[in-house]
N, C-alpha and C positions, 0 to 999 in steps of 0.2 A: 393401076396403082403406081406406077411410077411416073404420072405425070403429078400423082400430088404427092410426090415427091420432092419433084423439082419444083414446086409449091411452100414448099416449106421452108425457112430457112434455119440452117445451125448457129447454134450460137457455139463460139469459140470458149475454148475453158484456157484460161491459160496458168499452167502448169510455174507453183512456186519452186523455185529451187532451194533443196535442202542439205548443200552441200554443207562445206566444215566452215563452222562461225567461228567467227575471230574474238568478237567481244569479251563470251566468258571465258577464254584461253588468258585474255588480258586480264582477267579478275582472278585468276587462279595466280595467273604467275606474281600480281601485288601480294596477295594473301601469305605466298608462298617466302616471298621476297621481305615483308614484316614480320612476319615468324623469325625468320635469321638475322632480321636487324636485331628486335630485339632480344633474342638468345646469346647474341656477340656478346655480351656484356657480363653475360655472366660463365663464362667461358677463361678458366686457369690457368694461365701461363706457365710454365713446369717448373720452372725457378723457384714459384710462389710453392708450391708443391712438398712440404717438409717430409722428405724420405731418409733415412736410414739405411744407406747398404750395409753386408757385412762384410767384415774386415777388420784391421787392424784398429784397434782399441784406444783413442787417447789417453795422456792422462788425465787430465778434468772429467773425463767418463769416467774413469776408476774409482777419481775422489768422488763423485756425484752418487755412485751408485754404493754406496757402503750403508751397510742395512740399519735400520732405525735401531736406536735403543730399545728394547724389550722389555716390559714392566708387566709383573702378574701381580694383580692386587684380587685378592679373597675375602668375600667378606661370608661367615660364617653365621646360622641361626641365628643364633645369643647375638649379632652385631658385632662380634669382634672381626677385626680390617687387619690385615697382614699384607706386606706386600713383602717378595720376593722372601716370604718363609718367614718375615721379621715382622712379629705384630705391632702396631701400633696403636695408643690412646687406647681409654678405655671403651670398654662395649656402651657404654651411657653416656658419652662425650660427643654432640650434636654437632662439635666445630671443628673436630680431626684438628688441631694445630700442629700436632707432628707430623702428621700426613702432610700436609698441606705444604710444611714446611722444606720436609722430605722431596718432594714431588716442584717444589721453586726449585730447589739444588740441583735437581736432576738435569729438569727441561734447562734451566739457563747454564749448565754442563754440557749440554747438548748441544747448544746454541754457539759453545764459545769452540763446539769440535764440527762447526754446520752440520748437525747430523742432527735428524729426525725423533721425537719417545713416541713409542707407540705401548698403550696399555692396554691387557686383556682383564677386564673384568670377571671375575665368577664370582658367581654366588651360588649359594645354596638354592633347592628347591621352595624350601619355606622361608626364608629372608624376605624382611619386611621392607617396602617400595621405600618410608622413607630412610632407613637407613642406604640405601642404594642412591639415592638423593643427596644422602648428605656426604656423600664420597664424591658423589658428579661435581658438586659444590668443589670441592677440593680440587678437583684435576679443571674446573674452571676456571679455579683463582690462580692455578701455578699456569694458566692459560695452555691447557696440552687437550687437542682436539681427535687425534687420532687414537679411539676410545672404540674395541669392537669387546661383545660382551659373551658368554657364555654360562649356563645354568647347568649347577651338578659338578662332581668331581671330576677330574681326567680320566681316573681311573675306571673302569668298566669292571 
């Protein structure tokens, strides 16, 4: 047996090397490297940053921060509109021109002091949509937008 052995011959394997590739290390680090370009850009400078510390109060804060005018306008079953206790127009009058009129005085009184109207509407449970309509009409034309609303009494 061991001469056909020496009979035989081997064929050589030669053995690939599997060490550490370079290529995709180079394709990680591009990928890696476009992610942070393009992320730079959108990236805040702290200056740009509008923060508030606290502390001491200017005055243009003080004037700025002075609370809006307050207006409670009620509008009851029947359609009758009151605002701040004082009823206005009658419950059958579609154009509120006292309202309306009432509600111009105010906002551009408001406007001559920079300061804010803000109106709380109530109405009844059963008050009719377009009487609620035709009050909106009103605080549209004295052009007063700060309008949050409330259904039912205060009272509990």
């Amino acid at each position: 047996m061991s001469g056909s052995s020496k009979g035989r011959k081997q064929i050589e394997v030669e053995q690939i090397g599997t060490g550490f590739q370079i290529a995709p290390m180079i394709d990680v680090v591009f990928v890696i490297m476009l992610f942070f370009m393009v992320m730079a850009n959108s990236v805040k400078v702290e200056h740009e940053l509008k923060t508030a510390l606290p502390g001491a109060v200017t005055a243009n804060k003080v004037e700025a921060e002075t609370p809006p005018d307050e207006i409670l306008i009620a509008i009851s079953e029947d359609g009758a509109v009151s605002m701040n206790d004082e009823e206005f127009d009658s419950a059958t009058d579609a154009k509120l021109p006292s309202l309306t009129d009432s509600l111009i005085r105010l906002r551009k009184d408001a406007d001559l002091r920079n300061n804010k109207v803000l109106v709380t509407l109530q109405t009844e449970e059963q008050t009719k949509y377009e009487r609620i309509i035709q009050v909106m009409n009103a605080l549209a034309a004295a052009k007063i937008a700060n309008v949050t609303f409330t259904v039912g009494s205060e009272e509990l």
